[in-house]
C-alpha positions as CSV (number, residue, x, y, z in Angstrom):
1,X,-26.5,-2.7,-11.3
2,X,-24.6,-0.8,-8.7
3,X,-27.8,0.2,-6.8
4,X,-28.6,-3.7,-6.6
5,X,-25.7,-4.1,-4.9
6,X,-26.1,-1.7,-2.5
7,X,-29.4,-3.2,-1.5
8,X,-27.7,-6.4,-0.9
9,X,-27.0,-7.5,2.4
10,X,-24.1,-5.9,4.3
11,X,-21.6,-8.7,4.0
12,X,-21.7,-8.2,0.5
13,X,-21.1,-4.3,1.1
14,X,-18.0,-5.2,3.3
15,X,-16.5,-7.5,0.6
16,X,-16.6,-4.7,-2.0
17,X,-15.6,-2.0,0.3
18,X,-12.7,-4.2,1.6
19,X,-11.7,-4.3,-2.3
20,X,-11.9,-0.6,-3.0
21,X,-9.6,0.0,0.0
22,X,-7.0,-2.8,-0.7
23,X,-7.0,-1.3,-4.6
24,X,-6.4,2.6,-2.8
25,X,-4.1,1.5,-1.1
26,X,-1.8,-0.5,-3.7
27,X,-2.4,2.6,-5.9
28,X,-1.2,4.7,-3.0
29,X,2.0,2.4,-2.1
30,X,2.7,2.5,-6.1
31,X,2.7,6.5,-6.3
């Protein structure tokens, strides 16, 4: 499932990398 993802297009990349970062970065503010 995560590969299918990858093959979709790049907006849908951004969106989920945009939502790793945000979740690093709460978990970083948090620490």
């Amino acid at each position: 499932m995560n590969k299918e993802k990858y093959i979709a297009p790049e907006m849908e990349i951004v969106e989920f990398d945009n939502e790793d970062v945000i979740t690093t970065s709460n978990e970083l503010e948090q620490q």
